[in-house]
C-alpha positions in Angstrom: 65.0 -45.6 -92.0 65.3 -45.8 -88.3 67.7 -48.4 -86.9 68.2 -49.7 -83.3 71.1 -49.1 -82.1 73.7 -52.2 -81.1 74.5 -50.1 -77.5 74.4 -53.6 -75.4 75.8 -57.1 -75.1 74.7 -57.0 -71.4 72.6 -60.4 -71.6 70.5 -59.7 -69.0 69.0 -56.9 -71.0 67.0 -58.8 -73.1 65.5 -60.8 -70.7 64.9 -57.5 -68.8 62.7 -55.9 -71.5 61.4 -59.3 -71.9 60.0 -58.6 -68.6 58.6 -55.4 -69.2 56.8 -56.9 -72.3 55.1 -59.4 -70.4 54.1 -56.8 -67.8 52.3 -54.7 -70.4 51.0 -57.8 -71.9 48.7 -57.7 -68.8 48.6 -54.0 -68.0 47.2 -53.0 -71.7 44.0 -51.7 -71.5 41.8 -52.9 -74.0 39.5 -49.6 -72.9 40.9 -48.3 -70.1 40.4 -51.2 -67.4 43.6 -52.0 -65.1 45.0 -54.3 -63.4 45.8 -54.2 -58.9 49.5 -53.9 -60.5 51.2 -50.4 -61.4 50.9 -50.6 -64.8 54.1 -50.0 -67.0 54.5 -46.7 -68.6 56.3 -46.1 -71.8 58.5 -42.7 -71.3 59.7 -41.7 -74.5 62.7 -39.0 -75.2 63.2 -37.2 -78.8 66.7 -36.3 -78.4 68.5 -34.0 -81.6 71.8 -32.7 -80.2 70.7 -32.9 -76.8 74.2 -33.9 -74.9 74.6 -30.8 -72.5 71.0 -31.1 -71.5 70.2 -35.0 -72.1 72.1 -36.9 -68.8 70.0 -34.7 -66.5 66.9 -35.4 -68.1 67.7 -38.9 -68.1 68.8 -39.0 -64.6 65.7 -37.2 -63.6 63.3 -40.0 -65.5 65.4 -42.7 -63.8 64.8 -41.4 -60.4 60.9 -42.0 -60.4 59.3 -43.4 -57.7 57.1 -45.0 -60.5 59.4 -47.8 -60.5 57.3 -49.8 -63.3 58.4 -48.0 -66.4 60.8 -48.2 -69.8 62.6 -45.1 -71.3 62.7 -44.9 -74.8 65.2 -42.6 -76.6 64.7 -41.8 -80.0 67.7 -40.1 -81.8 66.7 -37.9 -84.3 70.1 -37.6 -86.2 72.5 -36.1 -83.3 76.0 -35.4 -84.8 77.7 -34.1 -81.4 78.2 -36.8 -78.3 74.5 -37.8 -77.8 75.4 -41.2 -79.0 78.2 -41.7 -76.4 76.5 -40.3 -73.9 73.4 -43.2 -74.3 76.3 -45.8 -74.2 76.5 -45.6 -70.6 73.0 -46.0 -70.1 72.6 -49.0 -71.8 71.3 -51.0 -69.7 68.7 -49.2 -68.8 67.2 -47.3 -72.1 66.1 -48.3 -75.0 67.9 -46.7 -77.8 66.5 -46.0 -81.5 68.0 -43.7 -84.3 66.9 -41.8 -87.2 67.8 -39.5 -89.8 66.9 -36.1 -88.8 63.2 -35.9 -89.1 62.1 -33.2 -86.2 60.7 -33.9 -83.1 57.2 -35.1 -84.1 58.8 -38.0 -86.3 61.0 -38.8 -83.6 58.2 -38.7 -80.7 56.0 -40.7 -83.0 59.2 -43.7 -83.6 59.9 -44.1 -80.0 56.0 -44.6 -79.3 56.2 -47.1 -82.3 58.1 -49.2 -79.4 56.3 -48.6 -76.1 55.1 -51.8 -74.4 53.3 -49.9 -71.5 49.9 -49.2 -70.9 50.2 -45.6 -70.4 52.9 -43.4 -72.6 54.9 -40.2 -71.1 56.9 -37.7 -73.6 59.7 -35.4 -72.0 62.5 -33.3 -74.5 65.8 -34.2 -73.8 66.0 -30.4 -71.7 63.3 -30.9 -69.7 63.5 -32.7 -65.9 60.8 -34.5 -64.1 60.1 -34.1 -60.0 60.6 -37.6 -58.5 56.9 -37.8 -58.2 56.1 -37.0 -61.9 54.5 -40.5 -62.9 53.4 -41.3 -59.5 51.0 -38.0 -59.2 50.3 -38.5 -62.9 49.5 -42.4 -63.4 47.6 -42.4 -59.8 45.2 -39.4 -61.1 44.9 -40.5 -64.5 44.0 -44.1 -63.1 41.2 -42.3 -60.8 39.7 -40.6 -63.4 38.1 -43.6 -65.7 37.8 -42.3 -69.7 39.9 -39.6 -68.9 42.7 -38.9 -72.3 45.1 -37.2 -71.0 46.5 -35.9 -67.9 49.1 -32.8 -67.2 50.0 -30.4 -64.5 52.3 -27.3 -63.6 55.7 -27.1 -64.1 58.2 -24.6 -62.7 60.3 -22.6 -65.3 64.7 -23.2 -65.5 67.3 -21.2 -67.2 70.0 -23.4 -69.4 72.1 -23.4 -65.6 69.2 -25.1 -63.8 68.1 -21.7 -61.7 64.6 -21.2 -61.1 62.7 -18.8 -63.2 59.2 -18.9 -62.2 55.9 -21.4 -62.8 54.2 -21.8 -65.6 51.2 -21.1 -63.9 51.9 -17.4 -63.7 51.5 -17.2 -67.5 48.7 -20.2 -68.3 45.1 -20.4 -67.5 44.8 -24.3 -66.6 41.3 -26.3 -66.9 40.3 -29.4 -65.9 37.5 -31.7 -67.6 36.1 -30.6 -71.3 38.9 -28.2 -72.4 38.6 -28.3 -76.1 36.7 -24.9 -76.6 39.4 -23.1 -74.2 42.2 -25.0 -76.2 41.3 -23.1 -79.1 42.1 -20.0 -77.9 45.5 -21.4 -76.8 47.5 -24.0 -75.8 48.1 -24.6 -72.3 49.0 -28.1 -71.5 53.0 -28.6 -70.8 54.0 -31.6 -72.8 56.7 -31.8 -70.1 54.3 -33.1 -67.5 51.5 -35.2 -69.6 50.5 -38.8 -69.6 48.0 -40.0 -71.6 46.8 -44.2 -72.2 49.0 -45.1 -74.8 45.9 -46.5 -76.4 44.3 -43.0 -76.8 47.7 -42.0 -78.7 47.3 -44.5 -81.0 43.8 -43.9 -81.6 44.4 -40.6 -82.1 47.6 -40.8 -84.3 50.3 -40.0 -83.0 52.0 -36.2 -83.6 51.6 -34.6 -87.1 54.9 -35.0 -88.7 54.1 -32.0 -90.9 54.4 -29.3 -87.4 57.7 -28.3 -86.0 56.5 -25.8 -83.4 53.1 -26.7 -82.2 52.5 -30.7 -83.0 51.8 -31.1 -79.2 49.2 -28.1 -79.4 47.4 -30.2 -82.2 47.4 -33.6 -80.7 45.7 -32.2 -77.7 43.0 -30.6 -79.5 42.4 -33.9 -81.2 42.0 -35.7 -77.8 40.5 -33.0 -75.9 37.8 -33.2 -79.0 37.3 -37.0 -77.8 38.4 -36.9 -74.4 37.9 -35.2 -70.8 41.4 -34.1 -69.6 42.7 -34.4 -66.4 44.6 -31.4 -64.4 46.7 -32.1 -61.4 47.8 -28.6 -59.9 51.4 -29.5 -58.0 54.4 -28.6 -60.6 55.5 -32.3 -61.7 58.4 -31.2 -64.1 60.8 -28.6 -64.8 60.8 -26.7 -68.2 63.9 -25.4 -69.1 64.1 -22.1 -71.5 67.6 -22.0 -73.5 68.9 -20.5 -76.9 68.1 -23.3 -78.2 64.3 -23.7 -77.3 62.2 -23.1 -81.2 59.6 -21.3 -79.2 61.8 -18.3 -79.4 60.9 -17.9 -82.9 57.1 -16.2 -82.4 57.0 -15.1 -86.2 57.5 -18.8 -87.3 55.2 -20.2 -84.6 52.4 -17.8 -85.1 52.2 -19.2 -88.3 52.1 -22.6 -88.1 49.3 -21.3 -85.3 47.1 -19.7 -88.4 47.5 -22.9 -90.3 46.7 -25.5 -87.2 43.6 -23.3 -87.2 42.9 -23.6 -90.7 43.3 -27.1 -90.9 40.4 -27.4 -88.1 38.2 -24.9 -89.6 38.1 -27.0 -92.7 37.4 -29.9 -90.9 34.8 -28.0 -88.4 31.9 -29.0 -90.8 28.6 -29.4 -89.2 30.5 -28.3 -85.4 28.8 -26.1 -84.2 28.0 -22.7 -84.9 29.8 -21.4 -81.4 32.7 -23.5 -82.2 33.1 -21.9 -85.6 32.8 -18.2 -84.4 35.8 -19.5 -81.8 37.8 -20.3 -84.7 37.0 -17.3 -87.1 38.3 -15.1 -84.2 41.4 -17.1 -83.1 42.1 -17.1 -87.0 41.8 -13.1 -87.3 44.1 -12.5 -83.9 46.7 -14.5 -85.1 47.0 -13.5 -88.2 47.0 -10.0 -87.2 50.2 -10.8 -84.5 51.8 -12.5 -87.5 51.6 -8.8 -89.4 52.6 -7.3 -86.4 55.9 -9.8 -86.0 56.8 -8.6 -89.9 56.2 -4.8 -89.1 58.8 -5.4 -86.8 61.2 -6.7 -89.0 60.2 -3.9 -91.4 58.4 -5.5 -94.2 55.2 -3.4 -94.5 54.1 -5.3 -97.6 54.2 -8.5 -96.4 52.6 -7.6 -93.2 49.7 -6.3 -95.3 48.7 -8.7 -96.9 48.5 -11.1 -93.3 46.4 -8.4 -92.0 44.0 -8.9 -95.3 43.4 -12.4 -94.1 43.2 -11.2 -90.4 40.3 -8.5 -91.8 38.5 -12.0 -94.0 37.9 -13.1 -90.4 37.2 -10.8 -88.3 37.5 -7.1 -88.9 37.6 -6.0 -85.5 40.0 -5.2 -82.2 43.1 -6.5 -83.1 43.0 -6.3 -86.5 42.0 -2.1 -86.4 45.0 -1.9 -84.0 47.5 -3.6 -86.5 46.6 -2.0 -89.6 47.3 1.7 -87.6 50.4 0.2 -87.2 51.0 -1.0 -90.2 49.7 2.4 -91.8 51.8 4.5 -89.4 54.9 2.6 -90.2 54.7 2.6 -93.9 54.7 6.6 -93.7 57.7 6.4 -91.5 61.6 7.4 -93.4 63.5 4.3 -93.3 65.6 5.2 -91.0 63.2 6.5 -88.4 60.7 3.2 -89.4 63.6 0.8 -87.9 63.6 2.8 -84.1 59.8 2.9 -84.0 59.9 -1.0 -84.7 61.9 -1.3 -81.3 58.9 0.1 -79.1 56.6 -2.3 -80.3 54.9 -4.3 -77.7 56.2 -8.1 -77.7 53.4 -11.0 -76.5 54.2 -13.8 -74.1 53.6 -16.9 -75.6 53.2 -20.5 -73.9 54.9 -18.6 -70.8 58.2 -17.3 -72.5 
C-alpha cells in the first residue's frame, strides 16, 4: 500500500500545494483548451535506490524556467539513503512511498497525485536542460490535439561527461508516428510531456513491463494521437551499470510479447498494419535466438527461431538459423570463442 510520507511540518507547505491545486483547478483542460496563464505541470520521479544519481536530477527539475510546476517523487521501496536525501527537499517535493513495485507502478502512483494540466516523467538518473518544460509545454500548447511531445537528448556517463546525442542512434518523426513506432521505439521518456488528461485516458504504464512500459504507452497514444517533435536536446540521459537496458536478452523479449499483445488486439487494423507486425515479430524473435546462441544454449535458441520462421521466414531469420546450425556443430570448447565474434545490435542508442 503506498503511504505519504510525514517529511514536513513546514506550515506553509500545505498552503503552498494548496496553491498549486487551485492553479490546476483552472489550467485542467477539459479537452485540451488553456488558459492566458502557464499552466501547471505535474513532474513526476520514480526513484528505487536512486541516492548517487537522485539530488542532481532533482536539482536539475528545480532549476526550470517553467516556474509553474510540482515534483512528485514516488519511492518505490529504496533501502539505501534515498529517504534522507528527500528530507531536505521537503519543502519543495512531494513525497510518496511504496513497496517495491518497478518503475511502471511507481510512475503510475505519482501520476495518481498530479494536479497539473500537463504531466512530465524523468528517472531519478536522468537531468533536464533549464529549458526542458519551457520548449516542451510552449510546443505542445501550439500544437492543439497533439498527445504527446518529446525531443533529443544528449547521452552522460555515471560521472556526468558527455557521450554523444541520441540523435546519432534514433530516427525521430513528427506528426502520425504509430506505423514507425512499430518498428521501434524512439521517443526518450526523459524529455516527454504529454496532457495529463491523455495519460489518464490512456491508462497510465502497464504494470506488467519492466523494460519497455514507456515503448507501450506511446504506441497506445500515438494510435490516438499526433505526436509532437521538438529537435533541440531538452535532457540529459545518463547510461550507468545500473541502467536495465543493458540486458538486450531480457528486453528483446518483453519486445516479442509487447508485439504480441498488439497483434491480438490488431483485429480489423489494417492489412498493412498487420504485415508491420508479423515482420517486427519474426526479427525479434530471431535477435532473441541470436542473444541465447551467445550464451551457448543452441536448444533454446531453436526453438525462438521456430516462432521467428511462424512469422516470417525470411532475412533475418535464414541468417540466424546458419548460425544457430553452425554453432551446434561447433566442440564446446571452440562453440564458446566463436560466440565472442558475434555481432552485438544497438538498441534505444546504447
Amino acid at each position: 500500500m503506498t503511504t505519504s510520507l510525514p517529511l514536513t511540518t513546514d506550515p506553509g507547505f500545505t498552503a503552498r500545494v494548496e496553491r498549486r491545486r487551485r492553479l490546476a483547478a483552472v489550467d485542467r483542460p477539459g479537452t485540451h483548451a488553456h488558459t492566458a496563464l502557464a499552466p501547471l505541470v505535474s513532474v513526476v520521479i520514480a526513484s528505487y535506490n536512486g541516492e548517487r544519481f537522485l539530488r542532481d536530477t532533482l536539482e536539475s527539475v528545480l532549476a526550470q524556467t517553467w516556474e509553474n510546476l510540482e515534483v512528485i517523487v514516488c519511492d518505490d521501496g529504496s533501502s539505501d539513503g534515498t529517504l534522507e536525501l528527500l528530507a531536505g527537499y521537503c519543502d519543495r517535493v512531494l513525497v510518496h512511498r511504496q513497496r517495491n513495485r518497478g518503475v511502471s507502478a511507481a510512475r503510475n502512483r505519482g501520476a495518481c497525485f498530479a494536479q497539473g494540466a500537463y504531466i512530465a516523467f524523468i528517472d531519478h538518473d536522468d537531468l533536464w536542460e533549464p529549458d526542458m518544460l519551457e520548449r516542451q509545454v510552449r510546443l505542445l500548447m501550439s500544437r492543439q490535439g497533439a498527445g504527446l511531445v518529446y525531443g533529443d537528448s544528449w547521452i552522460i556517463d555515471q560521472d556526468g561527461r558527455f557521450r554523444g546525442q541520441r540523435e546519432s542512434f534514433l530516427n525521430y518523426e513528427d506528426g502520425e508516428v504509430y506505423g514507425s513506432l512499430l518498428r521501434g521505439n524512439f521517443i526518450p521518456i526523459e524529455t516527454t510531456v504529454m496532457p495529463t488528461s491523455v495519460f489518464r485516458e490512456i491508462g497510465g504504464f502497464d504494470e506488467d513491463l519492466r523494460y519497455l512500459e514507456d515503448y507501450e504507452l506511446y504506441l497506445r497514444i500515438a494510435a490516438r494521437y499526433p505526436v509532437v517533435f521538438q529537435r533541440h536536446p531538452v535532457a540529459r540521459y545518463r547510461i550507468h551499470e545500473r541502467n536495465l537496458s543493458h540486458d538486450k536478452e531480457a528486453l528483446l523479449t518483453e519486445w516479442v510479447t509487447v508485439l504480441d499483445n498488439l497483434l491480438e488486439r490488431s483485429g480489423d487494423r489494417a492489412a498493412e498494419e498487420r504485415a508491420i507486425l508479423e515482420r517486427q515479430l519474426a526479427r525479434r524473435c530471431a535477435e532473441v535466438a541470436m542473444q541465447i546462441l551467445r550464451r551457448g544454449d543452441v536448444e533454446e535458441a531453436d526453438d525462438w527461431l521456430v516462432r521467428s520462421r511462424e512469422h516470417c521466414p525470411a532475412g533475418l531469420w535464414r541468417r540466424a538459423n546458419m548460425v544457430r546450425s553452425i554453432m551446434g556443430s561447433l566442440p564446446e570448447h571452440v562453440r564458446k570463442n566463436a560466440l565472442k565474434l558475434l555481432p552485438r545490435r544497438r538498441l534505444y542508442g546504447l
